[in-house]
C-alpha positions in Angstrom: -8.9 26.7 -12.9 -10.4 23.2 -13.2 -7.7 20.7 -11.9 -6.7 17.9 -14.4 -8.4 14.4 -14.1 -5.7 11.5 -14.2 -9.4 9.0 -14.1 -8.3 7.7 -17.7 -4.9 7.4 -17.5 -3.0 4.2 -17.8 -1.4 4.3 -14.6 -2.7 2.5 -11.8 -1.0 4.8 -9.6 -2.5 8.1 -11.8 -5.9 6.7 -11.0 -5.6 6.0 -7.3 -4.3 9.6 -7.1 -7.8 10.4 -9.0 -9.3 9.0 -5.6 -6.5 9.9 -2.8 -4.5 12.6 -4.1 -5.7 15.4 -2.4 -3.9 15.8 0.6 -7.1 16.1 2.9 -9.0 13.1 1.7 -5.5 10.9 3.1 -5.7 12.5 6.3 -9.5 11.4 6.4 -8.7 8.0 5.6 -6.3 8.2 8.2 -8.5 9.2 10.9 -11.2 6.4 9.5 -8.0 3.7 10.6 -7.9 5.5 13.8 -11.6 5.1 14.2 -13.4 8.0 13.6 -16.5 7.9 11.7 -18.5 11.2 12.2 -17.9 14.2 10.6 -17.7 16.6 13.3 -14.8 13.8 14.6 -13.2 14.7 11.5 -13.5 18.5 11.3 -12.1 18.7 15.0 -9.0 16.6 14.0 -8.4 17.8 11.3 -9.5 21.8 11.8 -10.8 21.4 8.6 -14.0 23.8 7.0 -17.2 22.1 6.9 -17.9 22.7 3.3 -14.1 21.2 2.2 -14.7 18.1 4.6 -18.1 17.9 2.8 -16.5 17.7 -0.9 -13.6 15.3 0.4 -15.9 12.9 2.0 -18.5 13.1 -0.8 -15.5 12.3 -3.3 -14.4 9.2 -1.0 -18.0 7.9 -1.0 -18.2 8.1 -4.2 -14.3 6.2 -4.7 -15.6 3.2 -2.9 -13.5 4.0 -0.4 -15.7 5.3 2.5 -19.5 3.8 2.6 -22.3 6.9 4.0 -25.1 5.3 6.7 -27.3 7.3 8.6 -27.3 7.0 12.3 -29.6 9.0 13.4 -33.1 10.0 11.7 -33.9 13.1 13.9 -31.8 14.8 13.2 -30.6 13.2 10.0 -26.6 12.5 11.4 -24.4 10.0 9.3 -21.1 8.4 9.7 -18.6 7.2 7.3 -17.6 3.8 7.3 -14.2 2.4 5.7 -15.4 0.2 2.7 -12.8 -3.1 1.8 -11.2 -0.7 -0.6 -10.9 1.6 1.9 -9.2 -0.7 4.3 -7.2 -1.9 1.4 -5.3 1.4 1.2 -3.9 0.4 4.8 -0.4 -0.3 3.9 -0.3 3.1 1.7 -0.8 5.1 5.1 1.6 2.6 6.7 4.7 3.1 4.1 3.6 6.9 4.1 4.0 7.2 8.2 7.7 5.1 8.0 8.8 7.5 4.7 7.4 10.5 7.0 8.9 9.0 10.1 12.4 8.5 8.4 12.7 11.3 6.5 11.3 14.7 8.3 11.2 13.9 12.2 15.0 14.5 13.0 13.3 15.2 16.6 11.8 11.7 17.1 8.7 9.6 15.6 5.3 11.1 16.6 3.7 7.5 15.9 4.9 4.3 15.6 3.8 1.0 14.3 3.5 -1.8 16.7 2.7 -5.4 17.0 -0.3 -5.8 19.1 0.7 -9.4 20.7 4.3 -7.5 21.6 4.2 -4.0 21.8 7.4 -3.9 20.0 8.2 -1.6 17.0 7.3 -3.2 13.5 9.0 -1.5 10.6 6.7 -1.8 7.5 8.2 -3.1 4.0 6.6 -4.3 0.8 6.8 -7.7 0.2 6.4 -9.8 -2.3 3.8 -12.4 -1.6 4.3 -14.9 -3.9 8.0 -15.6 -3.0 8.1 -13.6 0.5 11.0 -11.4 -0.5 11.5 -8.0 0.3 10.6 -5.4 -2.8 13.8 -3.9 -3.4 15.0 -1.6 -6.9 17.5 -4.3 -7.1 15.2 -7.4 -7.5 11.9 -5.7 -8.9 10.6 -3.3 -11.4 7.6 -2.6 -13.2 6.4 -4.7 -16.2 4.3 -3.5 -19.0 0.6 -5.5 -18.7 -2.3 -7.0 -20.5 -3.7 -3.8 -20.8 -1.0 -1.6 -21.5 -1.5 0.7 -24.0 1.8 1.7 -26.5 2.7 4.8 -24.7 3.0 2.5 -21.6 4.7 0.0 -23.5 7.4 2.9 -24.4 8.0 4.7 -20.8 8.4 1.3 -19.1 11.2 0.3 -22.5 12.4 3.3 -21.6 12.8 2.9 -17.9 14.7 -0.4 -17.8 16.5 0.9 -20.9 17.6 4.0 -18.3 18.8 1.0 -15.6 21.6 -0.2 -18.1 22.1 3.5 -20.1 22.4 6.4 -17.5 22.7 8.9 -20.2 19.8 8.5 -22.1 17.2 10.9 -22.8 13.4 10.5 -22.5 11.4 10.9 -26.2 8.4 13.2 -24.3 6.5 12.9 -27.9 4.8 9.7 -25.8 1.2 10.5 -26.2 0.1 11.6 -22.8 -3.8 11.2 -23.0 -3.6 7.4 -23.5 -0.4 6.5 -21.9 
């Protein structure tokens, strides 16, 4: 069964699940921030079989998110370098660890954050960088853009019609191929 392609949604977050999504193309990135490059560095972490590691890394080559070189011409060997859009899905890993972290290790954290300088604990949040404060539900929300297509326009009325009206439904007639 041929999964569904979210690639022409309008949702930024449906299309960076068109590139990341798959669980085993996270955990690659992952390793890439822990400074792995080649792929037999990535099957042994990740016990992984050579032809699903192929089709994950192929995918994030082709998502901009890992760039192929070759480092050796006999035999032909190559390693996978993080790209700036790569890199850029840093803090995604980084809330992903503190959600993990807080919510399914009642035994303690298997990895923490820290500040290089300090060796302390650094607790990630999302900020907002143009006035500094914390992102919280309270203060921030989603706002319908430039692009936004009707069916956009409708789920987002919707939701901050939902803040002040617990009870209300959702119309699901909301076309789903453009919205």
């Amino acid at each position: 069964m041929q999964r569904k392609s979210f690639d022409k949604m309008q949702c930024p977050i449906a299309r960076a699940l068109e590139r990341v999504g798959e669980w085993w193309s996270i955990l690659i990135l992952r390793d890439a921030f822990y400074g792995m490059t080649r792929f037999d560095e990535f099957q042994k972490s990740l016990d992984i079989a050579p032809n699903m590691l192929t089709k994950r890394l192929t995918a994030l080559v082709e998502a901009q998110l890992l760039e192929r070189r070759q480092y050796s011409e006999k035999p032909p060997r190559y390693e996978y370098i993080l790209t700036e859009r790569g890199r850029d899905f840093r803090p995604v890993l980084w809330a992903l660890l503190e959600w993990g972290n807080n919510n399914f290790f009642p035994e303690g954290h298997s990895v923490d954050l820290v500040n290089r300088k300090t060796g302390k604990v650094a607790k990630p949040v999302v900020v907002d960088s143009v006035s500094g404060k914390p992102m919280t539900a309270e203060d921030f929300g989603p706002k319908a853009g430039p692009a936004a297509t009707e069916g956009v326009r409708r789920r987002l009325a919707f939701g901050a019609a939902k803040r002040l009206h617990p009870e209300l439904k959702p119309d699901f007639s909301i076309d789903k191929v453009t919205s």
